[in-house]
N, C-alpha and C positions, 0 to 999 in steps of 0.2 A: 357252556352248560347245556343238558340236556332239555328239551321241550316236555311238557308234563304228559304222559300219554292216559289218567286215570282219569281223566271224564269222556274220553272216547270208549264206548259197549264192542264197536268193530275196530280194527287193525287190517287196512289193506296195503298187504306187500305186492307189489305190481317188480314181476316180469324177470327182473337180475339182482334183486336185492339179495345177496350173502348175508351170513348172517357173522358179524364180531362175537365175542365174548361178552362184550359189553349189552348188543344187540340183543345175544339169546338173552342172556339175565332178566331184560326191560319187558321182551314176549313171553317169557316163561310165568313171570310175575304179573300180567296180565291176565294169562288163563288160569293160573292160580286165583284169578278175582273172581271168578267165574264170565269172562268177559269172552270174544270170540275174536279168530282170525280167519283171515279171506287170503292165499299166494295164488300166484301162478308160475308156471317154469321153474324157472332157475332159482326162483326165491326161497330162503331157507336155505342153500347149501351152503356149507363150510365154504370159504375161499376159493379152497383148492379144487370145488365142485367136484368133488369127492363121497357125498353124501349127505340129509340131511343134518344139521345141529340139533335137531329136537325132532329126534326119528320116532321117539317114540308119543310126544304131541300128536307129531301129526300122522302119524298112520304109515307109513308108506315109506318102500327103499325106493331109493334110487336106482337105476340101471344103468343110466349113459343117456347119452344123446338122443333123438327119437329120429330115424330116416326117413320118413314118409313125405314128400313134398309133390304134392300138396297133402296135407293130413287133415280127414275129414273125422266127424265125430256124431254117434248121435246121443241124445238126453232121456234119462230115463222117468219115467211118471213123475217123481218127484219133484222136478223142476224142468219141466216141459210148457211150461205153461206160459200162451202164448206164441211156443214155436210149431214150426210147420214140421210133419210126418213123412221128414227125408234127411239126408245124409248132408251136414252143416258144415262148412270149411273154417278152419283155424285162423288161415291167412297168413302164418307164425310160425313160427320153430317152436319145436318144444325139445319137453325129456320124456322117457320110457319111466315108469313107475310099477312098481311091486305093491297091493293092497297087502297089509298086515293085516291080525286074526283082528275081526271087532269092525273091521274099516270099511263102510260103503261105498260099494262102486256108483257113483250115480251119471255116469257120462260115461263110452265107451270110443277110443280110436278105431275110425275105419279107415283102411291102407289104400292106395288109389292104384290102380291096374300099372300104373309105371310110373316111377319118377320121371317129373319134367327135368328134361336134359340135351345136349346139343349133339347131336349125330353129325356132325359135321356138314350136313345141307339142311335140316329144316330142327326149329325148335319147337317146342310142345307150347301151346299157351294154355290146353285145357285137358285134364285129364283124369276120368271120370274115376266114383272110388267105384272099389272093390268089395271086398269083408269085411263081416266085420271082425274085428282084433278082441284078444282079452286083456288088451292094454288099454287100463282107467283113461281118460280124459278128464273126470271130474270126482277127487275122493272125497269124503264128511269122515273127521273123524269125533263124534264131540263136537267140538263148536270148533273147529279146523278144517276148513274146506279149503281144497289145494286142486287147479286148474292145471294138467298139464303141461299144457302150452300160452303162450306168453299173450293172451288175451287182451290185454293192455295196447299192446305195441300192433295186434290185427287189428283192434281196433282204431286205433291210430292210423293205421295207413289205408285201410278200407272201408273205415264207417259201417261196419257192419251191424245191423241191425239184432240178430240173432246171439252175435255176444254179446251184444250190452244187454239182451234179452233175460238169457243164462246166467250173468253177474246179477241181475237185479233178482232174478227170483233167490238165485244163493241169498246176496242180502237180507230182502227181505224175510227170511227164515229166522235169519239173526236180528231183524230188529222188525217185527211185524206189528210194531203200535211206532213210527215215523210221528217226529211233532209236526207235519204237515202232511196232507193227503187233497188227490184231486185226482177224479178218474176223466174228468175236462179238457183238460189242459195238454195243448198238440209239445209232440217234443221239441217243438223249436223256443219255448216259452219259458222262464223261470222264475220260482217262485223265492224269496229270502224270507227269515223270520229272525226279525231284531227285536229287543227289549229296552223298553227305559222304564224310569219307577211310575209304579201304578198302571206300566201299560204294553202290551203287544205289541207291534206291526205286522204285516204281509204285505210283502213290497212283487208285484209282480209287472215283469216284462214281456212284453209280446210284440218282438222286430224279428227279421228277418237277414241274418248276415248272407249279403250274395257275394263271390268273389268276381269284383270288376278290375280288371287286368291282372296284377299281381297283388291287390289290397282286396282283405274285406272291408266293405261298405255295405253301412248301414242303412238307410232311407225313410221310405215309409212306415210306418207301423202298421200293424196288423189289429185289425180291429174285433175283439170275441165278447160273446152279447153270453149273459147268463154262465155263468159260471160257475161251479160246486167245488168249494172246497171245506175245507177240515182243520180245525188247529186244537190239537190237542190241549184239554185244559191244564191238567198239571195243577192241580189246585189253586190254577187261578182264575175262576170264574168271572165272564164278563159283565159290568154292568150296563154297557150299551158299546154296540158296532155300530164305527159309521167310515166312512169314505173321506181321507182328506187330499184337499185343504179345505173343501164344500161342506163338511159335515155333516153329509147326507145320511141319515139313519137308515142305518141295513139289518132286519129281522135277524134271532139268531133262535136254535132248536139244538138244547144239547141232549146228544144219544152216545150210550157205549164208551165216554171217557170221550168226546168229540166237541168241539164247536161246529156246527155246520152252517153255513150262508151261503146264500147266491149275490153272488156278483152280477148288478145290472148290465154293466159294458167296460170291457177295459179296454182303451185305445191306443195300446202301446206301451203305457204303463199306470200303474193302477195302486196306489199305497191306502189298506184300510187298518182302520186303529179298532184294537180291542181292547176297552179301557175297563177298569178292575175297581 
């Protein structure tokens, strides 16, 4: 049986997901909710990657394969925010895409002065871009945003800052009130948000994975003093925050549909209850 996909607002297809018959019916019936999708690459094509299945969802033909290697990109107003005012790498293969009538270009492919390739004595390891291209890197069609190039998997293999940058602003467009928020909190940290009857949690972690020889290992904790975060109320207002297993009462101020609190010190990990 299939998984419920109707309490999920976003649908991120990362990178080579095709789309079945079965698949379009489940996305189609989605955006029909009025609910939104996130691809990249190859996701969305027919099988035979031949073209999109929901060509006309999302905005955009297909062309073919994309040649540019290394394929750089830049981001426009829209969702720049955050990144630096230069010429950003993929890291990734991608595809060539066609904006339909209606479809925002919001990212642009820049082609690099030459593909990296082996001349039979010396290989390229850097090679700076060129133009820029009128081939999208990044379309909005509606609530269909579709990344050229396989974002996912540059990620993955580079840690790149600047596309998890770009994914999160897309997201956040489509879900700009998150039941959790913290402009605090370093990327290495992570915050959860569980529920039991009558009550909340926020379970946050702050360790540091370092890779010691062929494992990551974990160690020390990380120790962050004051702390701002955010839990959305959702109609469920608290009757007091505190810090467990100590019970330490922690002030709260709700503003804009928010709980806000500071966190005194979490040293590694840090679970507070908002109890209702």
């Amino acid at each position: 049986s299939h998984s419920d996909w109707s309490k999920y607002k976003v649908l991120i297809i990362p990178d080579d997901i095709v789309f079945t018959d079965e698949i379009a019916r489940r996305v189609k019936a989605h955006l029909a909710a009025g609910k939104a999708v996130i691809s990249s690459g190859s996701a969305g094509l027919d099988p035979e990657q031949k073209k999109f299945v929901l060509e006309k969802e999302w905005g955009v033909k297909y062309l073919g394969k994309n040649s540019f290697d290394p394929a750089y990109f830049t981001v426009g107003k829209n969702f720049n925010s955050g990144l630096p005012d230069m010429p950003l790498s993929q890291y990734s293969t991608g595809i060539d895409l066609e904006a339909m009538a209606g479809t925002k270009v919001e990212a642009t492919l820049i082609k690099p002065y030459y593909n990296r390739h082996w001349d039979g004595e010396y290989a390229f390891y850097y090679t700076p871009p060129d133009k820029v291209t009128d081939l999208p890197a990044l379309t909005v069609n509606g609530n269909v945003a579709h990344f050229s190039h396989r974002i996912f998997s540059g990620y993955a293999d580079k840690a790149s800052v600047e596309l998890k940058r770009v994914f999160s602003n897309v997201l956040e467009s489509y879900l700009p009130d998150p039941v959790f928020k913290s402009g605090d909190l370093p990327s290495f940290a992570r915050a959860f948000v569980t529920e039991q009857q009558g009550r909340r949690m926020v379970h946050l972690l702050s360790y540091v994975p370092e890779m010691r020889g062929q494992t990551q290992m974990i160690e020390e904790p990380i120790k962050l003093n004051n702390i701002k975060i955010s839990l959305r109320v959702d109609g469920k207002t608290p009757e007091k925050v505190y810090s467990a297993p100590d019970k330490k009462s922690i002030s709260f101020k709700i503003e804009n549909g928010y709980i806000n609190i500071t966190i005194p010190e979490c040293n590694g990990y840090s679970l507070i209850v908002f109890e209702q």
